[in-house]
C-alpha positions in Angstrom: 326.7 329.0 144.4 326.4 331.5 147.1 327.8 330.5 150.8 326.9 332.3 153.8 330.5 334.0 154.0 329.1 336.1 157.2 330.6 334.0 160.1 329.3 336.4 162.4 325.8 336.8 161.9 323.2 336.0 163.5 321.7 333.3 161.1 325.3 331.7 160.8 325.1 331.1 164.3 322.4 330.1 164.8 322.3 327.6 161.7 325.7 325.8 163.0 324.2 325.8 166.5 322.2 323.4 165.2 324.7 321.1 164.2 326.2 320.2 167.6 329.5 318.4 168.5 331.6 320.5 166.3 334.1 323.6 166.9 333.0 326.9 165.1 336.2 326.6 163.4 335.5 323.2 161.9 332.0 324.4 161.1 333.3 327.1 159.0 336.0 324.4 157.5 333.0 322.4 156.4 331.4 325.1 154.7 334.5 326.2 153.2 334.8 322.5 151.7 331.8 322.9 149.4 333.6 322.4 145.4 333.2 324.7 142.6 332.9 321.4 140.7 331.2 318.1 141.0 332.0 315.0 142.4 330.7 311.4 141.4 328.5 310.0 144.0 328.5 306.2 143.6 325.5 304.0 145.1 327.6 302.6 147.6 329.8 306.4 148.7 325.3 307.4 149.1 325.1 304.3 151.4 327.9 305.1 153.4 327.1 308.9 153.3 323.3 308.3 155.0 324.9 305.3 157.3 327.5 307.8 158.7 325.3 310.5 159.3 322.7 308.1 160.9 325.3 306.9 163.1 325.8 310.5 164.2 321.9 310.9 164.8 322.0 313.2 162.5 319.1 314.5 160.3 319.3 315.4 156.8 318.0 319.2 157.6 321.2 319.5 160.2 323.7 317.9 157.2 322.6 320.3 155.2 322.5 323.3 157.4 326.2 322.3 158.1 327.4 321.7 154.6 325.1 325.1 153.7 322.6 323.4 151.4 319.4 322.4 152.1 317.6 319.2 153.2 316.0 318.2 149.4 319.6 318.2 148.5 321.1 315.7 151.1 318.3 313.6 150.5 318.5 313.7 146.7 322.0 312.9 147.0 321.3 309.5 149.5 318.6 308.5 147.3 320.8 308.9 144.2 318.7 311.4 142.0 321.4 313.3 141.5 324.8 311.6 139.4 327.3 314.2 140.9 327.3 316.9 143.8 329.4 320.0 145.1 328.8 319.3 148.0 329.7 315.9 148.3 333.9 317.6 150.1 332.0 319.6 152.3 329.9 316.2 153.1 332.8 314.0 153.6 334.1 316.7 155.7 331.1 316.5 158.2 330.9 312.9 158.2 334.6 312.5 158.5 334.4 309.7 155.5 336.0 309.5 152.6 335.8 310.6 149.4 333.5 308.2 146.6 335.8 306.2 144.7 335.5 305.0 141.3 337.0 301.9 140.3 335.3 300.6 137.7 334.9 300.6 134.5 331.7 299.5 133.6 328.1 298.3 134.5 329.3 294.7 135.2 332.6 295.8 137.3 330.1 297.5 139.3 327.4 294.7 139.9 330.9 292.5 140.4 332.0 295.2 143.2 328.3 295.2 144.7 327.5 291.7 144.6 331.5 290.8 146.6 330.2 292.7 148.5 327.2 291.6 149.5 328.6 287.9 149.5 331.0 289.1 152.2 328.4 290.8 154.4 326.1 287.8 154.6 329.0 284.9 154.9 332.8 285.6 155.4 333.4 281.5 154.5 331.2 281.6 151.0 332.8 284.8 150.1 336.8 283.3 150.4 335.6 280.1 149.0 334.5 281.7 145.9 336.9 284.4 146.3 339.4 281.4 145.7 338.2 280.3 143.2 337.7 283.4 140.9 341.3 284.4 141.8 342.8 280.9 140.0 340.4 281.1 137.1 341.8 284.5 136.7 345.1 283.3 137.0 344.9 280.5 134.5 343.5 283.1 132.0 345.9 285.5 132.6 346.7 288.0 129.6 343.9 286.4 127.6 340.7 288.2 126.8 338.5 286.0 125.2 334.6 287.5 125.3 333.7 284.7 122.8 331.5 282.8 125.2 329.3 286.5 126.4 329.4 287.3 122.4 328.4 284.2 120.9 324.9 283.5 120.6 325.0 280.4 123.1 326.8 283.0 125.0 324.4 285.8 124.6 321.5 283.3 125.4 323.5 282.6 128.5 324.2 286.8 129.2 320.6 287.2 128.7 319.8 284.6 131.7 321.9 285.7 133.8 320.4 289.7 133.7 316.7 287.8 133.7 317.8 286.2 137.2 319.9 288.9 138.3 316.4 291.7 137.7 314.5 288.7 139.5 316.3 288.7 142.5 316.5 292.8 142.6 
């Protein structure tokens, strides 16, 4: 990975020129940021990611010139064609957001996550209602892990259901 460690050149300054509203000494902190390793980029750190730099009016060639990729790059990362990015500190940096998180630990912690999530943006009331009423169930079977009923084959019948409506409704 090669940066452009010139600050003073001519195609340095003109390149972070183009990305307006910062200091020349943050623009070279956000270069500086770019990882010598990868970071997880999670569907909903790419949402937040393209929503942030929207917010800025920012275009995907300007990200990039300021985080010293280029614009296939950003745009790979906000579509999620890539699993993982070094450029994803020098991103965060830009955008002044945080890092991608991982907290889960599986496919179905993730559609849990995602779909909480959803609930909550379309209606605050449905979301504590059944927010409620997960958090007692999980209380009642506290310290028990019994994944007879997904295992079983009434209970794989039902898992199977469940994926067939959740791939409809996708």
């Amino acid at each position: 990975m090669v940066i452009d460690s010139d600050y003073s050149s001519a195609s340095y300054k003109h390149k972070m020129a183009s990305f307006e509203g910062f200091s020349a000494a943050r623009k070279v902190a956000i270069r500086a940021a770019v990882a010598d390793y990868e970071v997880v980029v999670t569907p909903y750190w790419a949402g937040v990611m393209q929503r942030a730099r929207k917010a800025r009016k920012m275009t995907q060639a300007q990200l990039a010139d300021a985080v010293g990729t280029v614009q296939p790059n950003i745009s790979d990362i906000e579509k999620m064609n890539v699993a993982a990015s070094q450029f994803v500190p020098a991103i965060c940096m830009a955008l002044e957001i945080p890092m991608p998180t991982i907290l889960v630990a599986d496919e179905y912690d993730q559609r849990w996550v995602e779909a909480g999530r959803v609930l909550r943006a379309r209606s605050l009331r449905r979301f504590l209602h059944y927010l409620a009423i997960f958090e007692e169930e999980a209380e009642l079977t506290e310290g028990t892990e019994d994944h007879s009923d997904a295992l079983s084959s009434n209970g794989g019948d039902s898992l199977s259901q469940a994926e067939g409506a959740r791939r409809r409704h996708s």
